[in-house]
C-alpha positions in Angstrom: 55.1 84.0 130.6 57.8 81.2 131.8 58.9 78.5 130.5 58.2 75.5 132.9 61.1 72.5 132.2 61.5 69.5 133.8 64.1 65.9 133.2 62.1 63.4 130.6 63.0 60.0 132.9 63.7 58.5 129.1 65.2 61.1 127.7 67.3 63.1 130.6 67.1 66.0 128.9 65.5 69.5 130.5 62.3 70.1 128.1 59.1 72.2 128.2 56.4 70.0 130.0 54.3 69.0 127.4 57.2 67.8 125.5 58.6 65.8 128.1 55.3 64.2 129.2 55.3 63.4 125.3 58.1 61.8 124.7 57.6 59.7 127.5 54.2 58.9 126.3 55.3 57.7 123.2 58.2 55.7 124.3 56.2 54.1 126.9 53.7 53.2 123.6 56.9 51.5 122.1 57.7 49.6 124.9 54.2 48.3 125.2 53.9 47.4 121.8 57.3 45.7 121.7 56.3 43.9 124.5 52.5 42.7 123.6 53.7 41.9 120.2 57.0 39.7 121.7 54.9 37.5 124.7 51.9 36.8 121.9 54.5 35.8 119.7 56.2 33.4 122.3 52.9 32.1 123.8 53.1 28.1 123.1 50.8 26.5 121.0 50.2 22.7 119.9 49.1 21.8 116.6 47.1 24.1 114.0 48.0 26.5 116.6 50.5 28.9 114.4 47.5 29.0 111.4 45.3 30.2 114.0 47.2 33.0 115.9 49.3 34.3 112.0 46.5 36.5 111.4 45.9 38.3 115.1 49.9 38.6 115.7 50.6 39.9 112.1 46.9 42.4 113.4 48.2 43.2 116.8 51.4 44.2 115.2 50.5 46.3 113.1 48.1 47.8 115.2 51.2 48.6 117.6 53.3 50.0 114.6 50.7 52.3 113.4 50.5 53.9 117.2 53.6 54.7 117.2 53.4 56.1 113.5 50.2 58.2 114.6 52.3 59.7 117.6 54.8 60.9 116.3 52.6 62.6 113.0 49.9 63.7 115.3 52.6 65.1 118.7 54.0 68.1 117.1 50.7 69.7 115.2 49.0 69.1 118.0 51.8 71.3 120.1 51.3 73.8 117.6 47.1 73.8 117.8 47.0 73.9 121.9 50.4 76.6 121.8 51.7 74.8 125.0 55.2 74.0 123.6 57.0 74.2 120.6 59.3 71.6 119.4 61.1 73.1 116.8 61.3 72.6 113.2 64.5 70.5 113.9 62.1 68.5 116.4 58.8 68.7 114.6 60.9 67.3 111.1 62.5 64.3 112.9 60.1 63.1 115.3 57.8 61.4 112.8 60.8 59.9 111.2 61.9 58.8 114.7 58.3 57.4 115.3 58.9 55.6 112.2 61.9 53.8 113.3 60.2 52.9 116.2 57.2 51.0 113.9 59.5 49.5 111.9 61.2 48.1 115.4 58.0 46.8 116.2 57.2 45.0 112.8 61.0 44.0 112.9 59.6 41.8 116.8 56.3 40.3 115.1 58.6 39.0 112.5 61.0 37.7 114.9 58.9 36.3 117.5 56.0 34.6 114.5 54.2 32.0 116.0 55.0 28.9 115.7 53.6 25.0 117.0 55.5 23.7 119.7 54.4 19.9 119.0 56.9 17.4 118.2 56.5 16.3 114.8 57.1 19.6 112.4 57.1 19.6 109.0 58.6 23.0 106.9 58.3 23.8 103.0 61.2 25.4 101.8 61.0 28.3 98.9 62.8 30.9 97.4 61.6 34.2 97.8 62.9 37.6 97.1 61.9 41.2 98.4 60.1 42.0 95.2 58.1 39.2 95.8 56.4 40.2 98.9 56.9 44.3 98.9 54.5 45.8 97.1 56.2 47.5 93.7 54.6 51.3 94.0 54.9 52.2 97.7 58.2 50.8 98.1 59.4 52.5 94.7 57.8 55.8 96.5 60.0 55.6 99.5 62.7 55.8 97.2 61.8 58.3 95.6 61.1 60.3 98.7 64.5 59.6 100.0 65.7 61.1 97.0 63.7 64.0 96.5 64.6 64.7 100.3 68.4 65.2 99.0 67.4 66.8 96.0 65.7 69.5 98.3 68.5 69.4 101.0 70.5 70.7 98.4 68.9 72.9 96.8 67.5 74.7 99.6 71.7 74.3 101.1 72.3 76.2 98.1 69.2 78.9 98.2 70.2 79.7 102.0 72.4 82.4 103.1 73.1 80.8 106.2 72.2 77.6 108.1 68.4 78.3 108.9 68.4 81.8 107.3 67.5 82.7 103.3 68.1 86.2 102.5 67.5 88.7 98.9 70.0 91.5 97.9 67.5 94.8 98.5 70.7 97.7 98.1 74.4 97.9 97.1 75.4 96.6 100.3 72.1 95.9 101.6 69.9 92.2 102.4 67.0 91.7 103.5 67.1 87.8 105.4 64.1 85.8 106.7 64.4 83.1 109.2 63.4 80.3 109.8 64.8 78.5 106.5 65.3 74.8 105.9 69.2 75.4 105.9 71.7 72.8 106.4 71.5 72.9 109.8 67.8 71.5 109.9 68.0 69.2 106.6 71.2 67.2 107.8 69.3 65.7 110.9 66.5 64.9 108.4 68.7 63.6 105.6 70.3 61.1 108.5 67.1 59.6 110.3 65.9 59.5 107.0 68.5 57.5 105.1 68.4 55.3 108.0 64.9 55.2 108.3 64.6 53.8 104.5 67.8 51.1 105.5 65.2 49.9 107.8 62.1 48.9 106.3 64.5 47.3 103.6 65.7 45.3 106.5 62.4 44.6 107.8 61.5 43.4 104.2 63.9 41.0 104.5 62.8 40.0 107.6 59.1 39.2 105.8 60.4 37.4 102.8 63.1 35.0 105.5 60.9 34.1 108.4 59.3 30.5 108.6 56.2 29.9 106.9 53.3 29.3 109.0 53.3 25.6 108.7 50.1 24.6 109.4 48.3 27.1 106.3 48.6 26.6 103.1 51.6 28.4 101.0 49.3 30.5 99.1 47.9 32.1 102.5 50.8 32.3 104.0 53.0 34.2 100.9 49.6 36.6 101.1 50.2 37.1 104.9 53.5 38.2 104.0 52.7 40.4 101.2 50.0 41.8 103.8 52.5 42.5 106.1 55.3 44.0 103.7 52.6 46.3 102.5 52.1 47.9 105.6 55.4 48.5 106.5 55.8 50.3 102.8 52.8 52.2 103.2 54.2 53.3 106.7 57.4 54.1 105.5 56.1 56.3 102.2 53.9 58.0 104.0 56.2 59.2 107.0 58.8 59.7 104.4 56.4 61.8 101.9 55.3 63.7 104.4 58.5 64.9 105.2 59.2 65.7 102.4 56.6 67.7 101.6 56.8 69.6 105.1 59.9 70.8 104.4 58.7 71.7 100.7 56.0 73.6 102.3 58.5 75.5 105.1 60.9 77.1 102.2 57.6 77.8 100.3 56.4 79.8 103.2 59.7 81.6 103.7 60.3 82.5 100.3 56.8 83.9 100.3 58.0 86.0 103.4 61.3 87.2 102.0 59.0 88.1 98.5 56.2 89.9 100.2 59.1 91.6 102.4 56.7 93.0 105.2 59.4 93.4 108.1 59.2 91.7 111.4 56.7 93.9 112.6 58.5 96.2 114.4 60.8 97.3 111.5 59.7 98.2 107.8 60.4 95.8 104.8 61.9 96.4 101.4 58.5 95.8 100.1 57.2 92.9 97.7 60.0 91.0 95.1 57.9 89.1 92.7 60.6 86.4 91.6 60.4 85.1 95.8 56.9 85.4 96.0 56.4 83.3 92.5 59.0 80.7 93.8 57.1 80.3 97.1 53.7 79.7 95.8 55.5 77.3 93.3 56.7 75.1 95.9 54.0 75.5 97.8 51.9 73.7 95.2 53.8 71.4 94.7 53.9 70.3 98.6 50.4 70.4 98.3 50.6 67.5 95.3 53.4 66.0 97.4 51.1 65.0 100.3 48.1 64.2 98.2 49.9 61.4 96.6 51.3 60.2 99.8 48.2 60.4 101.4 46.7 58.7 98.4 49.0 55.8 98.2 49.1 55.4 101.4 44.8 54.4 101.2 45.0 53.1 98.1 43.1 49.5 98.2 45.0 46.5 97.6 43.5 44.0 95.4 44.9 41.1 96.7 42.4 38.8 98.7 43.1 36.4 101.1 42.9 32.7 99.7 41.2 30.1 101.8 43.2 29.3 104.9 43.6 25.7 104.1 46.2 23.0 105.7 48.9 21.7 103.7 49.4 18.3 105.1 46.7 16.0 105.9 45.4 16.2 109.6 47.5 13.0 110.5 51.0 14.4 108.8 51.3 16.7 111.2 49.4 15.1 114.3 52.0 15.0 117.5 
């Protein structure tokens, strides 16, 4: 079978068909989103005209955030399924947290380009608001925690490897028996990076929600839960992508462990036969992969009690009539 490559005319790089088409699939999605969510934002408006279009924009870009979120979770298991390409577990670990970046790029436009009237007379309220009061407590204390656990892991599994992707067990005097692929340093550093700056994003993207304008024409109480609204979606993306992760890469050294335990060979040489201390350790951490990405999955669905409040002018019609 051959390998067909061409140039992605984004990336410029020789790649596998499927991946190339891909990649340029998803960065075309980015720049769509980008750009629907920037000209809605700078459409002009007269009065009551920001209360009106808060709701769609803050929708719309969200909508375009979770697109790019769903491509890059859904691209490489779906490269896997249809066995046209494979993109790696360097690839297949970073892409989601690359599609993440590119959400949080598009929440980071909605916030910059809110709506806003364009008549003369404007009137603003002025409040002090932190973070905490706008992200939402759990998911943004579970990105945290992800980011953590991700160099908890790093270094662990740096330590458990006897090479960069390669983990091996000591079978004779001078004898080992190594598996490969392992989540080595060589395949945890990219993750540790995007993620890290993956995590210095949404935090800036919170900011972003808490400093922005209010929408003057709504009432503060609607407008703070537009913007609690909003920081919870980026939170929930940024667990989630970030959970995930983390419990892929749980699940890979699970599954390798549970290769160099059972030591069956590579098919066409014999093994050293079954080690039970491997085997153990790799059903172990599978588990707990498998409790990793049913919390994320549950947090990330968990309904928020936090109803809108009626969407009611501040000012009397005539305060803030051209």
């Amino acid at each position: 079978m051959v390998a067909v490559g061409v140039v992605s005319w984004m990336l410029g790089n020789p790649l596998p068909l499927p991946v190339a088409l891909g990649a340029d699939l998803a960065l075309l999605a980015l720049v769509v989103a980008v750009g629907l969510v920037w000209s809605d934002g700078r459409r002009a408006g007269g009065p009551g005209a920001a209360g009106r279009r808060a709701g769609p924009h803050a929708a719309l870009t969200s909508a375009g955030a979770g697109l790019v979120v769903a491509a890059g979770l859904l691209l490489p298991p779906a490269y896997l399924v249809l066995g046209v390409a494979t993109l790696g577990a360097r690839g297949t670990a970073v892409l989601p947290l690359v599609a993440l970046l590119g959400a949080l790029a598009v929440h980071a436009v909605g916030e910059l380009t809110w709506p806003r009237p364009r008549h003369r007379q404007r009137e603003a309220r002025l409040a002090v608001r932190s973070v905490a009061d706008v992200a939402p407590t759990l998911t943004r204390r579970l990105a945290w925690a992800w980011t953590a656990l991700l160099v908890v892991a790093a270094v662990a599994f740096g330590l458990v490897a006897s090479g960069p992707r390669a983990v091996s067990r000591v079978v004779g005097p001078a004898e080992a028996y190594t598996v490969t692929p392992f989540p080595g340093w060589l395949w945890t550093g990219p993750v540790l990076v995007v993620a890290a700056v993956s995590l210095v994003a949404s935090e800036a993207v919170l900011r972003l929600v808490r400093s922005r304008p209010a929408v003057e024409d709504v009432g503060e109480e609607w407008d703070m839960w537009l913007r609690r609204r909003v920081a919870r979606r980026v939170e929930r993306a940024t667990q989630l992508v970030l959970g995930l992760t983390l419990g892929g890469l749980v699940a890979f050294a699970g599954l390798s462990l549970r290769w160099l335990g059972l030591g069956n060979g590579d098919g066409a040489r014999l093994g050293p036969g079954p080690s039970a201390g491997e085997i153990v350790a790799g059903n172990v951490l599978l588990a707990v992969a498998a409790c990793l990405v049913l919390v994320v999955l549950v947090a990330s669905v968990w309904p928020a009690r936090d109803p809108a409040p009626a969407a009611r002018a501040p000012f009397a019609p005539e305060a803030v009539a051209a």
